[in-house]
C-alpha positions as CSV (number, residue, x, y, z in Angstrom):
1,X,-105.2,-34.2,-21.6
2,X,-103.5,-31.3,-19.7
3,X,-100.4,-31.3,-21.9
4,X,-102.5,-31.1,-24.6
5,X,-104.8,-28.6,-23.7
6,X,-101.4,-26.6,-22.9
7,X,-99.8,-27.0,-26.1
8,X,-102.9,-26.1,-28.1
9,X,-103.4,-22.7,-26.3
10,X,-99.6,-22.7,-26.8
11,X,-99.0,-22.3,-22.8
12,X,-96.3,-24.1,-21.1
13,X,-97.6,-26.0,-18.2
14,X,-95.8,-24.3,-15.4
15,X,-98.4,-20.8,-16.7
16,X,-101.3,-22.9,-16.3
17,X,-104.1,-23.1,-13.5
18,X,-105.7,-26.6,-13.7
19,X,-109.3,-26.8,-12.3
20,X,-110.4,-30.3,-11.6
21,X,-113.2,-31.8,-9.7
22,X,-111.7,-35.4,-9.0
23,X,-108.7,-36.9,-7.0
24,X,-107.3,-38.4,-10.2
25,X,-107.5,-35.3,-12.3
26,X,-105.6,-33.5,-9.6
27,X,-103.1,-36.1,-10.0
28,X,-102.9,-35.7,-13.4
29,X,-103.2,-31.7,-13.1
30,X,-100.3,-31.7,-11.1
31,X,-97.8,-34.8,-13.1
32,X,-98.4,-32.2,-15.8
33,X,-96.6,-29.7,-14.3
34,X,-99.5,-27.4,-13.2
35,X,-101.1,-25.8,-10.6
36,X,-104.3,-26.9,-9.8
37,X,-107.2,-25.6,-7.6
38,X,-109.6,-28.5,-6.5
39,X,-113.5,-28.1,-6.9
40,X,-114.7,-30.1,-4.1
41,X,-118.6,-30.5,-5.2
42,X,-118.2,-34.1,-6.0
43,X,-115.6,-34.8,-3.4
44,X,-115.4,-33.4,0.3
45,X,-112.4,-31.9,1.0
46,X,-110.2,-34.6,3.1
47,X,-110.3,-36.6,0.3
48,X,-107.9,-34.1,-2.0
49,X,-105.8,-33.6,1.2
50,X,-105.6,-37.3,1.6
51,X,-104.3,-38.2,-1.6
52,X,-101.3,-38.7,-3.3
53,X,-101.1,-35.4,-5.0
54,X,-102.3,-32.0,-3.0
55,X,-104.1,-29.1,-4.8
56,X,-102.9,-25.5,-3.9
57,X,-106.1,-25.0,-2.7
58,X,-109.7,-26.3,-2.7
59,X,-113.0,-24.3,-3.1
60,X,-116.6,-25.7,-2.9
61,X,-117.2,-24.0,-5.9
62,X,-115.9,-22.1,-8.8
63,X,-118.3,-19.0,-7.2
64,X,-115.8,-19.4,-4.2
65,X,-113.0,-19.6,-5.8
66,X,-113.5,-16.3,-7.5
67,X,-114.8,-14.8,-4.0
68,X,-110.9,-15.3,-3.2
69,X,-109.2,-14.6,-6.6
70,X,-105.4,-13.4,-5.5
71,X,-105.8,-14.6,-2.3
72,X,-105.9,-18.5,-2.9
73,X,-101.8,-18.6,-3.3
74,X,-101.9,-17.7,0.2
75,X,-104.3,-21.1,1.7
C-alpha cells in the first residue's frame, strides 16, 4: 500500500513521511523504505517502541505532531 501510494504521487519512498496508527503499518511504513511518525491513539506508546520496527517518533495525535513540526527529527 505505501509503495503504491508513492508511485502514484510519483515520490520515491525515501521523500515520503508515513503516518500510521498501528504496529503493523509502521512495519510496513518502514519495509517500504519510509519514514514514519506513529499516531499512538489506538496504541500506547511502549507498544511502537517494543516492536520490531521503531517509528522516528510518536505523537498522541496528529494536533501534536504539528505542535512540533521541524522538531520531531530531533526525538
Amino acid at each position: 500500500m505505501f509503495l503504491h501510494a508513492a508511485r502514484e504521487l510519483g515520490v520515491p519512498p525515501d521523500a515520503c513521511l508515513a503516518f500510521e496508527d498501528a504496529p503493523v503499518g509502521v512495519t510496513a511504513a518502514i519495509r517500504a523504505g519510509m519514514r514514519c511518525i506513529a499516531i499512538t491513539s489506538s496504541f500506547p506508546p511502549d507498544t511502537f517502541a517494543a516492536g520490531s520496527a521503531v517509528p522516528d517518533a510518536a505523537y498522541r495525535d496528529f494536533e501534536a505532531f504539528l505542535a512540533h513540526e521541524g522538531n520531531w527529527l530531533q526525538h
